[in-house]
C-alpha positions as CSV (number, residue, x, y, z in Angstrom):
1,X,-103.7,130.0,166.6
2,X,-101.0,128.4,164.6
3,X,-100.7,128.7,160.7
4,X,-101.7,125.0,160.6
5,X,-104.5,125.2,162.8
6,X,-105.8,128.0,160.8
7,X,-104.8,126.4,157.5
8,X,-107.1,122.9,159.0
9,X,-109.9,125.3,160.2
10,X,-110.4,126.5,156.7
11,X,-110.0,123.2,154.9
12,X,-112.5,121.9,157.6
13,X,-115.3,125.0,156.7
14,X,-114.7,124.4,153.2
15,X,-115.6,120.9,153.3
16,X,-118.4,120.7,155.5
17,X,-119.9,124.0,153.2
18,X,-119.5,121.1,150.3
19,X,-120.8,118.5,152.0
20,X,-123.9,116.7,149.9
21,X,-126.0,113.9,150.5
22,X,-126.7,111.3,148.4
23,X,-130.3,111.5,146.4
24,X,-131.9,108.7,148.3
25,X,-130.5,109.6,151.3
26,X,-134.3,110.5,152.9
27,X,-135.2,107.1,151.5
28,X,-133.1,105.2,153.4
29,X,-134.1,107.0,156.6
30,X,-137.7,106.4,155.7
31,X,-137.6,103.0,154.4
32,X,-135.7,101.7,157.8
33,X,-138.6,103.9,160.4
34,X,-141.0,101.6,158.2
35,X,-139.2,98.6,158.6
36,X,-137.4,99.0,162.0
37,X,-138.9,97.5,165.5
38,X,-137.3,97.8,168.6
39,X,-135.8,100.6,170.8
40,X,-136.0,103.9,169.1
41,X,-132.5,105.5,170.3
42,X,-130.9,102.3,168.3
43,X,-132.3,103.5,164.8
44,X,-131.7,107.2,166.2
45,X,-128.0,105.8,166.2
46,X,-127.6,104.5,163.2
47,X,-129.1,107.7,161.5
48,X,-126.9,109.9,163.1
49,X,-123.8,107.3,162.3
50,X,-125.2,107.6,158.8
51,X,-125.5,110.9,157.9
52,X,-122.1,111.8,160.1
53,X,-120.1,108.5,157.7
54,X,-121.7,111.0,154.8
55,X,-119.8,113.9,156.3
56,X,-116.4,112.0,157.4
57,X,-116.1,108.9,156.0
58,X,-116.6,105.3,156.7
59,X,-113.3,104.9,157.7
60,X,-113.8,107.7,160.7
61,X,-116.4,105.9,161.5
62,X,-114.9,102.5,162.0
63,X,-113.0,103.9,164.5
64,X,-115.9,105.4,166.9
65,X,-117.8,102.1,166.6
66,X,-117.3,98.3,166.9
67,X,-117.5,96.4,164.1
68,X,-120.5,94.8,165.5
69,X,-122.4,98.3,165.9
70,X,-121.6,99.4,162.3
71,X,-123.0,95.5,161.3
72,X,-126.1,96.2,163.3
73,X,-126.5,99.9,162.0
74,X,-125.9,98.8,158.6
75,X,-128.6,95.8,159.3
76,X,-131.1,98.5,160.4
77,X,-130.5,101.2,157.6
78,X,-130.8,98.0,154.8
79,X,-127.2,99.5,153.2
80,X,-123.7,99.2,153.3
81,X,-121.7,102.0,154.8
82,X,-118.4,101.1,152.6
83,X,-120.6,101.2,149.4
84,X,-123.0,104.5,151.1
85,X,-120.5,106.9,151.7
86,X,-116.6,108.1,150.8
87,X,-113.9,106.0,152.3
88,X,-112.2,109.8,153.9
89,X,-112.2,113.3,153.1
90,X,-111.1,116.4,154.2
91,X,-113.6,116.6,157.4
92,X,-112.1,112.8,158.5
93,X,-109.4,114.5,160.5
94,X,-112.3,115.8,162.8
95,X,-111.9,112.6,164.2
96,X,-109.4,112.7,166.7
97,X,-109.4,108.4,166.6
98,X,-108.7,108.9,163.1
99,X,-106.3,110.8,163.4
100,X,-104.3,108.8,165.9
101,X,-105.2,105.7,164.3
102,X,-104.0,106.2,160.4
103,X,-100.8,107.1,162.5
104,X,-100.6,103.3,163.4
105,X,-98.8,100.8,161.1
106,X,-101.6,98.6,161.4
107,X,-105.1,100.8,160.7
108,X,-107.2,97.5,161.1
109,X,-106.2,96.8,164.7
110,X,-107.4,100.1,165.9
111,X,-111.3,99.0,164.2
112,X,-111.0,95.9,165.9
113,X,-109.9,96.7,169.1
114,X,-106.5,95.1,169.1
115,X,-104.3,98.4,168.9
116,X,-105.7,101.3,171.7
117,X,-106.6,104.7,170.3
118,X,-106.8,107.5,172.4
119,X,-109.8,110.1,171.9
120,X,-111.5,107.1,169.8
121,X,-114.6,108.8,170.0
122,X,-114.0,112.5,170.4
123,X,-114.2,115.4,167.6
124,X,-112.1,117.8,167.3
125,X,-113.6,121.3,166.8
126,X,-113.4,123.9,164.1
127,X,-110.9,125.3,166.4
128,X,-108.6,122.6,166.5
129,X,-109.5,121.9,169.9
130,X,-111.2,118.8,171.8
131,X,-113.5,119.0,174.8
């Protein structure tokens, strides 16, 4: 492994051992099985893409989703992810979409669609690695 995959693999455990969740965190998960109607692997989605924007950032996950997903997640979850979780941190390099997009001169076009990422939706592992 090279120095900077090793340097990466132990910003990456350090981060994710520091990862916290907001206090109302539950709540919000509660609050939208109470209020939510309709296909349970939806609001099953937009938990997970919740509590993994906690871990990574909204940014990250602006890149895995459309902006019409993260609009309906948000809808479901009654929050905003911009104002719910950090913007990027040290674990938003796990996203190999990321990654490749903050490479881009133009960081919006890759959300919307109008600039191609590669590995949009893969992780990379603790390794450095992608499957």
């Amino acid at each position: 492994m090279t120095k900077e995959k090793v340097e990466r693999r132990k910003r990456w455990e350090t981060a994710l051992k520091n990862v916290t969740f907001p206090d109302n965190t539950l709540d919000i998960v509660k609050k939208s099985l109470d209020n939510y109607s309709g296909d349970f692997t939806v609001l099953e989605s937009a938990i997970g893409a919740y509590l993994l924007g906690i871990m990574i950032g909204w940014k990250p996950l602006v890149i895995v989703h459309s902006p019409k997903t993260i609009k309906r997640y948000e809808k479901i979850l009654g929050i905003s992810f911009k104002e719910s979780m950090p913007m990027e941190n040290d674990l938003s390099d796990r996203s190999n979409g990321y990654s490749f997009a903050i490479k881009l001169s133009n960081f919006w076009a890759a959300t919307t669609g109008n600039a191609s990422v590669e590995g949009r939706k893969v992780a990379v592992g603790l390794d450095g690695q992608t499957e």
